[in-house]
Every structure is written in structure tokens, then in C-alpha cells.
C-alpha positions in Angstrom: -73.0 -33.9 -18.5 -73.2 -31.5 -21.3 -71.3 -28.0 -20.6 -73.6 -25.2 -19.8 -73.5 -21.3 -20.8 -74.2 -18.5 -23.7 -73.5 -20.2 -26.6 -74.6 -23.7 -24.9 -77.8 -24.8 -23.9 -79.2 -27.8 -22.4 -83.0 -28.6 -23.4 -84.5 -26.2 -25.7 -88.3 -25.5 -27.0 -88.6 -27.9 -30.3 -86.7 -26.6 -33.7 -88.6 -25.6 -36.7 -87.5 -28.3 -39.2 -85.6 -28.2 -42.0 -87.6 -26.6 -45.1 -86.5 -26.6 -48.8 -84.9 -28.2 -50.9 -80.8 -29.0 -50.6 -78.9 -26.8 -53.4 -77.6 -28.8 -55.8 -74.2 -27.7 -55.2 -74.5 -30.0 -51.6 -76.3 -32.6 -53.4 -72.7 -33.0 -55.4 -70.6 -33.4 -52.4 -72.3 -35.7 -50.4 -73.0 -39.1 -52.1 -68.9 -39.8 -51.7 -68.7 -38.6 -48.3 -71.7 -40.6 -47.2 -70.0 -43.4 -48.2 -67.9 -43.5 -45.8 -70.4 -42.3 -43.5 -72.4 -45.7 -43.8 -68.9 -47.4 -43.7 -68.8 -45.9 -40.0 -72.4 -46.5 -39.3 -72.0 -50.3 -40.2 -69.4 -51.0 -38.1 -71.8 -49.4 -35.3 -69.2 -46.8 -34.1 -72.3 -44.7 -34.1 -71.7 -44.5 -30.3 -75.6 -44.6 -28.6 -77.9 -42.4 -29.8 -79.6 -40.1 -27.5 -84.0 -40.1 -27.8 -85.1 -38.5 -30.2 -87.7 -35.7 -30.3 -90.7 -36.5 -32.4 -90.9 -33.7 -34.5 -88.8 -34.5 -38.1 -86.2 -32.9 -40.1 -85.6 -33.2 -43.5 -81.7 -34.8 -44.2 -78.8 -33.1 -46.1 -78.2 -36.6 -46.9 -81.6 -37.5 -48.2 -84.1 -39.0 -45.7 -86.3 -38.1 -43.2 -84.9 -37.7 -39.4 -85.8 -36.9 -36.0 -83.7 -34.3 -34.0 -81.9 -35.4 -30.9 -83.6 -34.5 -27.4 -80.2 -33.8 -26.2 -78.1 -30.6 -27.0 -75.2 -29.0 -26.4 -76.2 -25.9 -24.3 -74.6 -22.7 -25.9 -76.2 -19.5 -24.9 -78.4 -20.7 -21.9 -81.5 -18.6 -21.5 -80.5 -15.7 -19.6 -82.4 -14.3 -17.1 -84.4 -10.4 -17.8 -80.7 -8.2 -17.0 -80.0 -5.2 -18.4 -77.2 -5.2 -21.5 -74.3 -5.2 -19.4 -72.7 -3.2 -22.0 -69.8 -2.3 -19.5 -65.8 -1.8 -20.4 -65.1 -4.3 -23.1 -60.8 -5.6 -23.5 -58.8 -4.1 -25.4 -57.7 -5.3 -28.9 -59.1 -5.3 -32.4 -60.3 -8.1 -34.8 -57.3 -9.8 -36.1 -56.9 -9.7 -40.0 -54.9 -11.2 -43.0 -53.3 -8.6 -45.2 -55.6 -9.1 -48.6 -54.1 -11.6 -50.8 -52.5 -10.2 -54.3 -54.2 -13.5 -56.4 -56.3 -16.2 -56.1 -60.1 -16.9 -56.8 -61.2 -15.7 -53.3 -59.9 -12.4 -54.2 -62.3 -9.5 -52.9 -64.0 -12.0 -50.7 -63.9 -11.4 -46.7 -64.1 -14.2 -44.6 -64.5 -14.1 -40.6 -63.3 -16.7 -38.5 -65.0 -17.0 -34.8 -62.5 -19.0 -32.7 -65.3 -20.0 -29.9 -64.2 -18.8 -27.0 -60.7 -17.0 -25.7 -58.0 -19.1 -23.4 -58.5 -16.0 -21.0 -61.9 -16.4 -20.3 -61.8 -18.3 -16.8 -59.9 -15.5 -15.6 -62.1 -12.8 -16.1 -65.5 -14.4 -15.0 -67.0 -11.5 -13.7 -66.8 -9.9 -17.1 -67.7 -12.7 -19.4 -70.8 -13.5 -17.0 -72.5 -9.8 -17.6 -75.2 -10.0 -19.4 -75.5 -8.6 -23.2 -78.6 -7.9 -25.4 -78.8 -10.7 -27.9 -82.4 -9.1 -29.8 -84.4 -12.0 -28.3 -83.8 -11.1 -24.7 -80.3 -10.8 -22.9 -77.8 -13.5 -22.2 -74.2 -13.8 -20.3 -71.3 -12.4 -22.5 -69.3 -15.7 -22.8 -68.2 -18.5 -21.2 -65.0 -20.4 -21.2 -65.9 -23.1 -23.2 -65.4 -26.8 -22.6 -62.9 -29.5 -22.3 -62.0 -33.0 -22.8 -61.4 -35.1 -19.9 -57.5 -34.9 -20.1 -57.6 -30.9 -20.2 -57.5 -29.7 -23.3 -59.9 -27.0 -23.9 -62.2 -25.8 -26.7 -60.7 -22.4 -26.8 -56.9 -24.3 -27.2 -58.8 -26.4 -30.2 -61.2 -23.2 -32.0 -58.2 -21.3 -32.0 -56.0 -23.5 -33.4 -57.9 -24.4 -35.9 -59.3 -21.1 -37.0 -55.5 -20.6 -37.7 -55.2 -23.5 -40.0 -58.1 -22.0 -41.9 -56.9 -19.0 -42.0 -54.0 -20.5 -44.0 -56.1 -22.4 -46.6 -58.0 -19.4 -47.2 -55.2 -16.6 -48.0 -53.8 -18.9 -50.5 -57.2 -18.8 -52.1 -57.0 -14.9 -51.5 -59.4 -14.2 -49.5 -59.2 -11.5 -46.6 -59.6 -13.2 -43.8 -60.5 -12.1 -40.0 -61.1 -13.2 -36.5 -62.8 -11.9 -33.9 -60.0 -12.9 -31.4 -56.7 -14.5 -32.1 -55.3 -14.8 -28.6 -54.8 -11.5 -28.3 -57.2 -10.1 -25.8 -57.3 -10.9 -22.1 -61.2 -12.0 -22.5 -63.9 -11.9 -24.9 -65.3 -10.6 -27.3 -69.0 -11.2 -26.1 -71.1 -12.8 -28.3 -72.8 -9.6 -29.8 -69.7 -8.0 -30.5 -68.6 -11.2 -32.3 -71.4 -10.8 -34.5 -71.0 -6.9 -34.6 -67.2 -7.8 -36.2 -68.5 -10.0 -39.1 -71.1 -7.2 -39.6 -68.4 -4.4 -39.7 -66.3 -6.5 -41.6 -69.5 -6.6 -44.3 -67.8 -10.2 -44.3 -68.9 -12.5 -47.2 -69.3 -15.5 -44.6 -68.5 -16.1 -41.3 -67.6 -19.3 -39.4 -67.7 -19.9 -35.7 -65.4 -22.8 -34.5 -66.9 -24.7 -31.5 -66.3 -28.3 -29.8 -69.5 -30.1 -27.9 -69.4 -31.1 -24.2 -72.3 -33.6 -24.8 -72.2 -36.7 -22.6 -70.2 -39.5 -23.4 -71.7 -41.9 -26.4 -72.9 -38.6 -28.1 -70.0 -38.4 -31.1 -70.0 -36.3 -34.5 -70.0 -33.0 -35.8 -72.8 -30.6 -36.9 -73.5 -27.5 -38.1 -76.0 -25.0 -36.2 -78.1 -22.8 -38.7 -79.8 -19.7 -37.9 -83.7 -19.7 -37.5 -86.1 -17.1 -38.7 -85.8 -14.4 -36.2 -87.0 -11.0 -36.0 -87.5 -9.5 -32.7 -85.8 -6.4 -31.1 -82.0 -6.1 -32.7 -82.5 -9.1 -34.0 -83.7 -9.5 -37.6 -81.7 -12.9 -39.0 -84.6 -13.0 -42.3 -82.3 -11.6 -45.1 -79.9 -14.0 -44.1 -81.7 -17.6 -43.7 -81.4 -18.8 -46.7 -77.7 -18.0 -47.3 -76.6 -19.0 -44.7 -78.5 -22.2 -44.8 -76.6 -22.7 -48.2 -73.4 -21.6 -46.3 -74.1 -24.4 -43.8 -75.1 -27.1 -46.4 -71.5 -26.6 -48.1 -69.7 -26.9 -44.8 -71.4 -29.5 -43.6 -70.7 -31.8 -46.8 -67.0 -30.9 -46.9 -66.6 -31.5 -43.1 -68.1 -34.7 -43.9 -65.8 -35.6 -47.1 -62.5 -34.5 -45.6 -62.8 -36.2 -42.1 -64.3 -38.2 -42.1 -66.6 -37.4 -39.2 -69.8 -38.6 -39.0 -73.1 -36.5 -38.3 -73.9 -35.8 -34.8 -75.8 -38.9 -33.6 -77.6 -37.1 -31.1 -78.1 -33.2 -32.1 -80.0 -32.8 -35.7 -81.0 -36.7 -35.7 -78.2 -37.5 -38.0 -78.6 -34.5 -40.9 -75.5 -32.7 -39.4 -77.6 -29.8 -39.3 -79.4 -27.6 -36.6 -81.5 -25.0 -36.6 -81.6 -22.4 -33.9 -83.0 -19.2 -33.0 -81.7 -18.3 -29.2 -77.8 -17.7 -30.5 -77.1 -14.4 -30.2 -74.0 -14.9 -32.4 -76.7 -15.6 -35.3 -79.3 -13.8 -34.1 -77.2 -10.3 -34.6 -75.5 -11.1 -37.8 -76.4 -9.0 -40.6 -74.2 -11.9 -43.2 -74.3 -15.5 -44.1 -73.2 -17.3 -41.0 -73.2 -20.7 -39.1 -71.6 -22.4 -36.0 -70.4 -25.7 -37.0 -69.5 -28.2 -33.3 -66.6 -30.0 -35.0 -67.5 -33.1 -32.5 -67.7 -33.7 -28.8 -64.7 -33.1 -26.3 -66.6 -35.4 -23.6 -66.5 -38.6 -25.8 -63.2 -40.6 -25.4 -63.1 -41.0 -29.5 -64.3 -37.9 -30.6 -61.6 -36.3 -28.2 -58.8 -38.4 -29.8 -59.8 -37.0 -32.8 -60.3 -33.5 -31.3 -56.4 -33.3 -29.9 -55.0 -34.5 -33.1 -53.1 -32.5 -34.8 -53.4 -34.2 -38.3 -57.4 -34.5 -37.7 -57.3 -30.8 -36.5 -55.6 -29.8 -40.2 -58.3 -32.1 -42.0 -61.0 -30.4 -40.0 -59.4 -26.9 -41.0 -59.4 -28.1 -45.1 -63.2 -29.3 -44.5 -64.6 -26.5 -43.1 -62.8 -24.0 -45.4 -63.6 -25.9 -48.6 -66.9 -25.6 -48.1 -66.4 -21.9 -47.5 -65.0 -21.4 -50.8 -67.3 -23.5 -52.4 -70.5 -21.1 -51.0 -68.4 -18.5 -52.3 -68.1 -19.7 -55.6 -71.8 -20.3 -55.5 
């Protein structure tokens, strides 16, 4: 059963597809990732697709697709609460001291490790609601898990750390909205109010999927044309689409993984407009679901350590290739 919460959200009204052309910068990366790609399609580790919708999508990798019916639940529609903008933990955004050298130099990044280990302990607080533009939706929620424990906020953290890493030596600044240090939170619109602040160049959230089992591979959720309330994502589609398109063809080349074969029907991308992590931001940003805890193989790829580093090297070359541009 797919987890359920802000930032996760079973059945949703039908996506606006995929418009425009791929830049050609994507188009570069992905013939020798989808290589292996079809390798792992071939051998039909594709791992039973869920139905998908009828409306199409236009593919990252080249053809036309269908999205998946399924989903994987973040932000749930939230009911018509107030903001719940009450007390908020303590702690500030964790950052890198800026890097002396490197071609990043100048550059901010922001790293959103989904989730904080602390959240189950404070669900009162991370279940008041917040104003997300659209309408208002519960702060957080603590994430999921595979079926041998290990949670998504143990995995986002860790590898948001591993990125962080990568990306000082290619001197950027880099930031998170939490690194373990906070009892709970942030809520989701002051994760987006951090990248904001920071005036970041891009920002990254890290997430894992609690699909059902069978549902395997990774994709990268894009935000929608939005402009209602707070919420105003239109000078920011198309970057971050670009943003997206990068990460996604990295993630691809480095690990291997293959697109989600139930969510984005197999382009590794998804569009979304009820994310108030997206909706809020004010700079190029994306989520990207790095696979799904609930599937036994996905998950042994999840709690690797090795696969974990790869996935770190994926995500943040394709951050340095969007900011190379």
C-alpha cells in the first residue's frame, strides 16, 4: 500500500503532459544510460507495471508514454484548516562554508533531505496544517520505510550528505533545510521559504517511494504551472524542468536505475501542481523519488551503501551540469 501524507498522495486529478522539446544538453546524456536501461527492460526486471492512465506524456527518452494510475501520495489534499503557523523547532538551515575554487564557485545549492528522523515523535506538530498557495496541507509526515525498518528520513539524509560532498569539491555553497539537527520539521513551506532565502541556484529534495510492491524505479517530480494564492511556480517552470531533465539523465547513467515503471509511464518524469514544496519556491527546483522502499529490490538497492554513493554522484552531476547550462 503506498504511504500516505503532505508530500505523498494516492490518486490525483490527471497531469498536464509533458510539453517542449528536451534541451539538448539531456538529449547528450541519455542515449548511453538508456542502454542499459533496455539491458534491464529485456531481461523483464521491469517488475509489473501498474495501469496506466490514458492521457500521454512525451518521453525524456524519446517516445510517447502513458502516466501510471498509481502514485506515490506526498502532500495528500488537506482539508480547508487554517495555516497552522504555530511555534516552529528550533535550528537553522545547515550550510557548507563557500568553497575557495572550483567551477561551482558562486553557485548555491540547497539540499531537502525529505523528511527528519524526529518526525514520529512530534506528530501533533508535523500534522498542523500550513498554507501551501493552492489550499492548506499537514506540515510533514515522517516518511516511509522498507519492510526491514529502514526509513526514508535515515536514507534522504544520508544521501543529501554524500552530495553535499560532491558538490563542495566543485565549490559550490551548499545548504540543507535540515541535517539532523532539529527535533522535527521544517514543514514543507518553510522548506521552500529556505531555498528562497537562500536565493539558491537549484534546489533538490531527496525522497524514497512507498509504492506497492512490483512498482520499482526512480523519477523525478516537476513543478506544474501554478499561480494561485502564494503560489506563483510560472517564472520557474521551465528551469526547473531543465533542472529535472539533467537529474533525471545522470540518475539514470550513474545507477543504473531504471525509470519508474508505474509513476510518469516510464519518462522518469512527473509533473505536479499540489506540492507545496514546489508550489512555494521562488527557484529552479525538483523532487526526485530515488526508487521505492516497499519493493524487495528497489529496497536492496535503497540500503546500500555503495548504491546510496552512486545515487549521491547521479543526482549531483546533473546538478552541476544545469548549472553549467
Amino acid at each position: 500500500m503506498s504511504y500516505v501524507g503532505p508530500d505523498f498522495e494516492p490518486p490525483r486529478p490527471p497531469r498536464h503532459p509533458l510539453r517542449g522539446p528536451l534541451t539538448v544538453a539531456v538529449a547528450a546524456l541519455v542515449p548511453g544510460a538508456l542502454i542499459g536501461w533496455l539491458v534491464w527492460q529485456t531481461v523483464g526486471d521491469s517488475g509489473g507495471d501498474a495501469q496506466a492512465s490514458p492521457s500521454s506524456t512525451s518521453s525524456p527518452w524519446g517516445r510517447p508514454t502513458t502516466p501510471g494510475a498509481s502514485d506515490d501520495g506526498k502532500e495528500q489534499p488537506g482539508g480547508a484548516g487554517g495555516t497552522g503557523d504555530s511555534e516552529k523547532p528550533g535550528g537553522s538551515p545547515s550550510a557548507s562554508a563557500p568553497a575557495a575554487s572550483g567551477s561551482l564557485k558562486g553557485k548555491v545549492v540547497v539540499i531537502d533531505p525529505g523528511h527528519n528522523p524526529g518526525n514520529f515523535q512530534h506528530t501533533s506538530e508535523i500534522n498542523q496544517q500550513v498554507n501551501i498557495g493552492t489550499n492548506s496541507k499537514e506540515c510533514d509526515t515522517t516518511g516511509t520505510a522498507t519492510n526491514d525498518g529502514y526509513t526514508e528520513a535515515k536514507f534522504t539524509l544520508d544521501v543529501a550528505r554524500r552530495m553535499r560532498t560532491v558538490l563542495e569539491k566543485e565549490g559550490a555553497t551548499v545548504k540543507f533545510t535540515q541535517d539532523g539537527d532539529r527535533s522535527w520539521g521544517p514543514c514543507v513551506d518553510e522548506r521552500a521559504q529556505i531555498g528562497n532565502k537562500a536565493d539558491a541556484d537549484a534546489v533538490v529534495s531527496i525522497h524514497a517511494d512507498g509504492a506497492g510492491a512490483g512498482n520499482r524505479g526512480f523519477h523525478v517530480i516537476l513543478p506544474g504551472s501554478v499561480h494561485s494564492g502564494a503560489a506563483d511556480t510560472r517564472p520557474i517552470v521551465a528551469s526547473s524542468r531543465e533542472l529535472g531533465e539533467r537529474v533525471a539523465g545522470s540518475f539514470l547513467r550513474v545507477t543504473g536505475s531504471a525509470p519508474s515503471n508505474y509513476i510518469g509511464g516510464g519518462t522518469g518524469l512527473d509533473v505536479r501542481k499540489d506540492l507545496g514544496g514546489l508550489n512555494l519556491s521562488t527557484v529552479p527546483k525538483v523532487f526526485i523519488e530515488c526508487g521505492n522502499m516497499r519493493d524487495s529490490k528497489d529496497a536492496g538497492q535503497l540500503t546500500s551503501s555503495a548504491w546510496r554513493q552512486k545515487a549521491a554522484q547521479g543526482i549531483s552531476e546533473g546538478i552541476v551540469s544545469f548549472l553549467h547550462g
